[in-house]
RORO-446797 format. One record per residue (C-alpha): residue number from 1; y, z, x. Coordinates in steps of 0.05 Angstrom, whole numbers, plus 5000, padded with zeros to 4 digits. Example, Ala and Ser with C-alpha at 12.3 -4.5 7.8 and 13.67 -1.06 7.14 Angstrom:
BEGIN
num / v / w / u
1 / 4910 / 5156 / 5246
2 / 4979 / 5143 / 5273
***
This chain:
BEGIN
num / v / w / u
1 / 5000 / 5000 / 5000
2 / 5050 / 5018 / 5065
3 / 5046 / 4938 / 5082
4 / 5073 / 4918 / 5017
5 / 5127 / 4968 / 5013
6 / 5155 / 4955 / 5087
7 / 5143 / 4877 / 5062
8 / 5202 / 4883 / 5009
9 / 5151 / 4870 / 4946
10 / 5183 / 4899 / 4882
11 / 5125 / 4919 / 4848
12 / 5059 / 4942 / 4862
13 / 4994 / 4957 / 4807
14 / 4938 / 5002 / 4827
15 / 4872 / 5001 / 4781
16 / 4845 / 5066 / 4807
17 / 4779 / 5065 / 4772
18 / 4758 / 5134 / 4810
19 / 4811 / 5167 / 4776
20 / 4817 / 5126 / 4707
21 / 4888 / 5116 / 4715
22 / 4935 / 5056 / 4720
23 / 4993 / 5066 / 4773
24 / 5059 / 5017 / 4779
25 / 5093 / 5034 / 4847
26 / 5163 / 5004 / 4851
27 / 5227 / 5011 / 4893
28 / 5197 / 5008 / 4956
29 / 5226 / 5042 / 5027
30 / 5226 / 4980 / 5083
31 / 5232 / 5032 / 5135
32 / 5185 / 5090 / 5102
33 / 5139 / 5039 / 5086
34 / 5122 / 5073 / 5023
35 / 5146 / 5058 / 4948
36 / 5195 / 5111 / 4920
37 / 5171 / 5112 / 4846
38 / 5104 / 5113 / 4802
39 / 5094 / 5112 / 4734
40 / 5021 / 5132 / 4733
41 / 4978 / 5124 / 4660
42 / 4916 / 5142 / 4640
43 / 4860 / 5087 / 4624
44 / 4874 / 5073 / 4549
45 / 4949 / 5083 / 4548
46 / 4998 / 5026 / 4551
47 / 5041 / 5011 / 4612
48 / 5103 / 4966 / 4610
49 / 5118 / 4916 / 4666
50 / 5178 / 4899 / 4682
51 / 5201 / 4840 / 4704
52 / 5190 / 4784 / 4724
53 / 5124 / 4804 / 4680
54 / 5153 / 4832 / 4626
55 / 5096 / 4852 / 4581
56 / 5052 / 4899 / 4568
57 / 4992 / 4930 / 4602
58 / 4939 / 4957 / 4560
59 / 4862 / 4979 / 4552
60 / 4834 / 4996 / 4612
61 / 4781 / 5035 / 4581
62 / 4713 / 5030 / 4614
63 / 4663 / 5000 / 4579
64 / 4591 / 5024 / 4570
65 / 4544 / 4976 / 4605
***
């Protein structure tokens, strides 16, 4: 995640399946290398992208196999 903070990009999305939770890191710190916000969500609950995406982000319940 450092490399794409110290690389300028806006916005980053996590999937963290270990912890069931959807993270959007934004505002990122060139010289920390590190983003300076999160929104994190839980798997089921929406999360809305900004933009250039501007929709969204929804149902990332796991499914029974």
């Amino acid at each position: 995640m450092g490399a794409y903070a110290a690389a300028g990009i806006p916005l980053y999305l996590l999937v963290d399946r270990d912890r069931q939770e959807t993270v959007l890191f934004s505002r990122p710190d060139v010289e920390a290398q590190d983003y300076r916000a999160g929104i994190r969500v839980p798997f089921g609950s929406a999360l809305e992208l900004p933009a250039p995406f501007s929709f969204t982000l929804t149902d990332f319940t796991p499914r029974a196999d």
